[in-house]
N, C-alpha and C positions, 0 to 999 in steps of 0.2 A: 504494500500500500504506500509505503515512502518514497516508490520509486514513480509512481503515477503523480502522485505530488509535487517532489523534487520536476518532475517533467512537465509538470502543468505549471508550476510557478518559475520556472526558468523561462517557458517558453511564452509565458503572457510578459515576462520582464522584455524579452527579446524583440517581442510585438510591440509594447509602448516604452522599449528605453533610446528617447530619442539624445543626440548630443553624445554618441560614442562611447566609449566604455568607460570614463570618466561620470559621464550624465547616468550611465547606468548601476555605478559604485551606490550609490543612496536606496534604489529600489533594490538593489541585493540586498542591502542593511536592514532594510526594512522587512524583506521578508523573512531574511534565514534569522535574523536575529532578535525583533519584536515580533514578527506574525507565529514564526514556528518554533522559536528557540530552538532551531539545530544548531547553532553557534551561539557562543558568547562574542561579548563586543570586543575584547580583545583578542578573544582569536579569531576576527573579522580584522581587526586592524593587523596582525600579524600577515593577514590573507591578502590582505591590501597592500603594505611594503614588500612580500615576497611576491606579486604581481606585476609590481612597479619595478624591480629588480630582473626577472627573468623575459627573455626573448619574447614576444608575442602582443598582442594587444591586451589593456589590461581589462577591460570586458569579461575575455572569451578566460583569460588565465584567472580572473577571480568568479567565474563561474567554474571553473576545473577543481578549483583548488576547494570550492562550497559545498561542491559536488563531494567530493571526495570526505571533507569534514563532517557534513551533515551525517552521511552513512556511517561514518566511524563512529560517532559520538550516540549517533541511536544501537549502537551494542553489533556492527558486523563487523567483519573481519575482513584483511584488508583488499582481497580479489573482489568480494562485494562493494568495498569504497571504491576501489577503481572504477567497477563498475557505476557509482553513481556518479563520478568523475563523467564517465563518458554519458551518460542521460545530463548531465546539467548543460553540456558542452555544447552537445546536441539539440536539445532544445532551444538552446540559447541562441546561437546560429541559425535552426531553420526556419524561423520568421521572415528574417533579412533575408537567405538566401530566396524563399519564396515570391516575398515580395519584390526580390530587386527583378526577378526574371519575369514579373507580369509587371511591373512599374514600368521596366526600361522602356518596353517597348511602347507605352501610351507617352509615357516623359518624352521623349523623340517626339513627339508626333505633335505635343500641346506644349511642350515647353516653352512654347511665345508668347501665350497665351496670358492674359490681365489674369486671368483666377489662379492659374499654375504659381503665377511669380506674387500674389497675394497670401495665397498657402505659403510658400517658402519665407515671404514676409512676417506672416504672424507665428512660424516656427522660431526664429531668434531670440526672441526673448523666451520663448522655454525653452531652450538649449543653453539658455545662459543661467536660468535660475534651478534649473538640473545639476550645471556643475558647479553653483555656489553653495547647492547643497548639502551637494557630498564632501566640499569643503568644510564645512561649519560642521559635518557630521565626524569627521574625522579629527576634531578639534577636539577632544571627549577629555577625560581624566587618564585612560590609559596610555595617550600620546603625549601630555604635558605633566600632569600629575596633577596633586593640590600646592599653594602655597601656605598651605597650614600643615600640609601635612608633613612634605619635606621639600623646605624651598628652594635648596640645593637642583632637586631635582626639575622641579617651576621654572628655576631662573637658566639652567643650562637650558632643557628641552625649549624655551623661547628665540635664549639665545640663538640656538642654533637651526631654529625655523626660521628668525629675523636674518639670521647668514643668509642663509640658501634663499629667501625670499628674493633679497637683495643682491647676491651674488649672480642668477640666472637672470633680473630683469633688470638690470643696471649694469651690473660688468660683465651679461651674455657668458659666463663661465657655463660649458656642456652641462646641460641637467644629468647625464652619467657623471661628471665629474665629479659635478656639489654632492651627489650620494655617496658618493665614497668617501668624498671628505667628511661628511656629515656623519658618517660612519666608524670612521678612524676618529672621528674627535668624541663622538657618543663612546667611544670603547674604551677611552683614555680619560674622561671627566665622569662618567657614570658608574 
């Protein structure tokens, strides 16, 4: 029954996550973590840095990785999480791929069109507030901490979000780069 689940809630994420896999970070959050508790919120954010770190879009790699947690953490073992690995993947994917192969062919054909470029118009602003909201969701306690609780840890984890913030849109430093730094300097201060 987890896996019809797992595959119906990936794949309705896949149908309305519009804004990329970034715009679709929040609706994962939202499901695996408040609608189903298959994950906790930090090993969502765990799922989210190991996303952003390995080859692929982070989308499709943070539904692999949900996929695979979700399964583990409801009591299978781990040829069955692989297994939910590939249904979240899947799912998640075959939206887009459906849609892109009956869109194309109408997009060609109206894409001059005043209603076509009105749709794509009033898509921007939720493509924008999709990804301001997986920002803000990823802003949590297990990424920064409390300043009550231990501010050492508050004032590094800022510090070193206000780096990277700074270093990639002011001094264009590679976003592979600031991770590694960000990294080496979290492993040396924390």
């Amino acid at each position: 029954m987890i896996f019809v689940t797992l595959f119906y809630t990936f794949f309705m994420i896949g149908l309305f996550g519009f804004g990329g896999g970034y715009g679709m970070l929040s609706l994962i959050q939202t499901e695996t973590v408040v609608h189903h508790h298959w994950l906790s919120s930090a090993e969502f954010t765990n799922i989210v840095a190991i996303s952003q770190m390995t080859p692929g879009p982070i989308g499709i790699n943070s539904a692999t990785y949900s996929g695979y947690a979700a399964i583990h953490n409801a009591g299978y073992g781990d040829l069955m999480a692989m297994l939910g690995s590939l249904t979240a993947t899947f799912a998640l994917v075959l939206p887009s791929f459906v849609l892109m192969i009956l869109i194309s062919k109408l997009f060609m054909k109206y894409m001059h069109t005043h209603l076509v470029q009105s749709v794509f118009t009033g898509l921007r602003p939720v493509v924008v507030g999709l990804l301001a909201a997986a920002t803000l969701l990823l802003c949590n306690v297990e990424n920064f901490g409390l300043p009550t609780v231990d501010t050492w840890h508050f004032c590094i984890s800022v510090a070193l979000f206000l780096a990277t913030f700074c270093g990639t849109l002011f001094l264009r430093i590679n976003p592979i780069r600031m991770i590694c730094y960000a990294a080496f300097a979290g492993l040396l201060l924390l």
